[in-house]
N, C-alpha and C positions, 0 to 999 in steps of 0.2 A: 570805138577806141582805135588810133592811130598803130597800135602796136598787139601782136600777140601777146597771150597771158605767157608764153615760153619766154619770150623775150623779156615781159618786164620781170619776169621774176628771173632771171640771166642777169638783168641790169642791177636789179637788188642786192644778188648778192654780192656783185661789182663794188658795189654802194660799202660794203663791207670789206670789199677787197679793198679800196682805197682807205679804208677810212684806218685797217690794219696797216696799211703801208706809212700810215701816218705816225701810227703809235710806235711802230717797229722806227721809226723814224727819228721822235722823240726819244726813245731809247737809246737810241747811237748817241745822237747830240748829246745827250745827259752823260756819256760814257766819254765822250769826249774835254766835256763842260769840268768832270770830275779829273780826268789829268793833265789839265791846265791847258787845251789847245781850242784855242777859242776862235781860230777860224774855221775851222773843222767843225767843234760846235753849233757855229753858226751857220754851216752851209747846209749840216742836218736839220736845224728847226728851219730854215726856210723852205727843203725839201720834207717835211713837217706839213707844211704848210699849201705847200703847191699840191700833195696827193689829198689832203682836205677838200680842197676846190677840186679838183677831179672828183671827188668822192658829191659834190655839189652841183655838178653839170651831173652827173646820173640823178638826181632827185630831180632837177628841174625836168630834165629829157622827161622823164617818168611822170610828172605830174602835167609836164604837158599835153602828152597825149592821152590824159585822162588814165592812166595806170594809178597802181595805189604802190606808196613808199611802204617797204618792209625792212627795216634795215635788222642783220641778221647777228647775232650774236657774236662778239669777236671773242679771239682766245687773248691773250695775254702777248703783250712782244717778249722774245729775249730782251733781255739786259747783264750778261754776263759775257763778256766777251775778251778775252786771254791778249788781243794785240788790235792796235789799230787795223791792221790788213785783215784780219778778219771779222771785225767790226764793216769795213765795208765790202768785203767780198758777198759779206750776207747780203748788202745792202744787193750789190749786183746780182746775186743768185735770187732775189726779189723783182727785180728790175725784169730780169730774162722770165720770171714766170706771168709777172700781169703781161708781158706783152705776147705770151702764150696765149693769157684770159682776153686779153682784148682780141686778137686774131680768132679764139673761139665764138667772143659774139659778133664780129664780123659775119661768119659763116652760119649763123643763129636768124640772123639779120636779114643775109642770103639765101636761106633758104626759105624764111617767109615772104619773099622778093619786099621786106620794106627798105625802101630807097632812102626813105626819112633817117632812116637808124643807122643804116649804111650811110649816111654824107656825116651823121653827128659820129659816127667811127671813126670816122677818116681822122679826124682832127686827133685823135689819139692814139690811131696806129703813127701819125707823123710823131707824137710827142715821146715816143716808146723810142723811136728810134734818137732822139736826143736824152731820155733818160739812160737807157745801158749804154750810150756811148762815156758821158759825163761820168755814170760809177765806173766805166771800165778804166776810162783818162788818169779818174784820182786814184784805182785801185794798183793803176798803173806806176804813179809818182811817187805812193805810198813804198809799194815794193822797189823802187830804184833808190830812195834816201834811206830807209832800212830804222827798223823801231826804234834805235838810239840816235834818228836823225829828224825827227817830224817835225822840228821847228822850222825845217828846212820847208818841206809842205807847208806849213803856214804859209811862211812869207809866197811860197807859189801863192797858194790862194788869194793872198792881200794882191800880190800882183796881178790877177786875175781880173781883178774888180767887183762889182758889186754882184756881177751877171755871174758869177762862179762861175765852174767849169762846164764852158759851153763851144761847143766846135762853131770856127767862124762861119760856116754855112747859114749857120741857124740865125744867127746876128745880120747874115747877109737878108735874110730873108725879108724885113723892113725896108730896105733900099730900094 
């Protein structure tokens, strides 16, 4: 096998960390979906979506190198939440912990010297830093237009485009 038993079952429980990050994710959108802000809504089930797939390269990683998928019991998401801003601020206090959990299995990774696990890392420590930047932008836009102003957030978003809230670096990075 290509990987420590330490690791794959590090990566499993990953496999839950995302797949919670999903749910918790769905939760927002829904919370959004219900007071009528439907780009918001929208940019949650996409982000929904994209920690699914992260949740999806750790299966494959795992059964690539001959590991066995255990995927681990989730809790439940919030879904009660008193104001848009801390609707996503949880999203961001989320954001700032998986990329704690990914920096832990980096050093998991390194200190089994697997290189294989460390290069399939890398690709997620780079996307950590475009996820807490993205929750901190719109937590940011959030708190400047003020709960009696989110339509104004909307129209950011529609302006934004399809790519949501994404620092032009990241967009540069295709060029």
């Amino acid at each position: 096998m290509l990987a420590s038993e330490q690791l794959i079952q590090a990566f499993n429980q990953q496999i839950g960390n995302e797949m919670g990050a999903s749910m918790q994710y769905i939760a927002i959108a829904s919370y959004f979906d219900h007071e009528t802000l439907p780009q918001l809504a929208r940019f949650f089930y996409r982000q929904s979506e994209e920690e699914r797939t992260h949740a999806m390269r750790f299966v494959k990683f795992i059964n690539d190198v001959g590991g066995k998928v255990l995927i681990p019991e989730l809790p439940a998401p919030a879904s009660d939440f008193a104001s848009a801003e801390e609707a996503v601020a949880k999203a961001l206090a989320w954001e700032e912990e998986v990329t704690r959990q990914i920096y832990d299995l980096v050093e998991i990774a390194r200190a089994d010297r697997n290189y294989v696990g460390i290069r399939f890392l890398d690709w997620f420590v780079e996307e950590q830093l475009e996820e807490v930047t993205s929750m901190n932008d719109l937590l940011s836009v959030i708190r400047r237009a003020g709960q009696d102003r989110l339509l104004f957030v909307e129209e950011y978003l529609v302006r934004q485009g399809g790519a949501g809230l994404e620092s032009p670096a990241a967009s540069a990075e295709g060029t």
